[in-house]
N, C-alpha and C positions, 0 to 999 in steps of 0.2 A: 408813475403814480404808485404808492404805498396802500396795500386796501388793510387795516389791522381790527382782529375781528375779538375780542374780549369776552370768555365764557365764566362768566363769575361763578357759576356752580352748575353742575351737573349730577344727575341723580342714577346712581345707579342699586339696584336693588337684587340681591340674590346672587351679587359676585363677592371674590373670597377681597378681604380689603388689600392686600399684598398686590394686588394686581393693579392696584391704580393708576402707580404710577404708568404703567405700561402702555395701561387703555387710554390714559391721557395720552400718551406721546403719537399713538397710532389716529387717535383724534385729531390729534392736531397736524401729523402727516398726511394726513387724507383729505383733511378740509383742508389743506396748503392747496395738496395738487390739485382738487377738484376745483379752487377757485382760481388758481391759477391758470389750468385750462381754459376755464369758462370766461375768463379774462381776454384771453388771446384771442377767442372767438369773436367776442362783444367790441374789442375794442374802444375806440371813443365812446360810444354808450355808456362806461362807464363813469365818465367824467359826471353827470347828472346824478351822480351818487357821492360823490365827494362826502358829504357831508350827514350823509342818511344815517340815521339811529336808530336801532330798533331793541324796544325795551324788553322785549321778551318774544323768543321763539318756542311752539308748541309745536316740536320734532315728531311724538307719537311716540307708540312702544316700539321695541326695537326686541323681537326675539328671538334667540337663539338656544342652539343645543347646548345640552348639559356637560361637553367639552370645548366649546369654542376657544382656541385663543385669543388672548388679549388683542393681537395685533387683528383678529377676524372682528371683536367687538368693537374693537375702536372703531374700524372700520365701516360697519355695518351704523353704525353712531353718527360719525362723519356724514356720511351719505343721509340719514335721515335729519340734519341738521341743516345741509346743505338743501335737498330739495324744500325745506319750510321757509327758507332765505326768501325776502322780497326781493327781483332783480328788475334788473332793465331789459327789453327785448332788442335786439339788432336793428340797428335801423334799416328800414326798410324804403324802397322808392315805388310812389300809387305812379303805374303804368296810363294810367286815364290824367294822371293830373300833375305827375313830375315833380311831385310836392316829398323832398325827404322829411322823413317823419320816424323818431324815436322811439313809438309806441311805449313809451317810459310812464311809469306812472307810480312815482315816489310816495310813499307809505309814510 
C-alpha cells in the first residue's frame, strides 16, 4: 500500500527564508518515518483509509528556541502534523462478544 500525503503550503513565520528548503526536507523525513512506523503497527487498518482526504489539518503552533535547527524544526513540525492526522485505530477483538472491530472512523 502506497500512503502519499501532499502539503500544498506551510506557514512558517519568524524563520530566516534560506532555511526552507531544509525545514522542508526534515518535514518531510519525519512524517515519512512517523507514518511509516505507525503504519506497521496498524497494519490492515489501514486499508479503510485508502481513499480518505482531508482538506485541511490545524497542527497548532509549534515553538521553538531562538537557535533551533532546521533539521529540530522540521522536526518538531512533522510531529505536530502528524498527531492532527485523522487515523484508524488497531483493531481490536470484544472479549464478551468476539466480534473484530476496527474502531475506524473515517473523517
Amino acid at each position: 500500500m502506497r500512503i502519499e500525503i501532499v502539503i500544498d503550503e506551510l506557514v512558517l513565520h519568524g524563520f530566516d527564508p534560506r532555511s526552507r528548503d531544509a525545514i522542508g526536507d526534515a518535514v518531510r523525513m519525519e512524517l515519512a518515518r512517523l507514518i511509516s512506523d505507525e503504519r506497521s503497527s496498524l497494519g490492515n487498518a489501514l486499508t479503510k483509509f485508502e481513499h480518505l482526504h482531508v482538506d485541511a489539518v490545524n497542527a497548532a503552533t509549534v515553538t521553538l528556541g531562538h537557535r533551533a535547527s532546521a533539521a529540530s524544526t522540521g522536526n518538531h513540525i512533522a510531529r505536530a502534523v502528524h498527531g492532527a492526522l485523522p487515523r484508524p485505530q488497531a483493531p481490536t477483538v470484544s472479549s464478551a462478544s468476539g466480534v473484530l472491530s476496527s474502531g475506524a472512523r473515517p473523517s
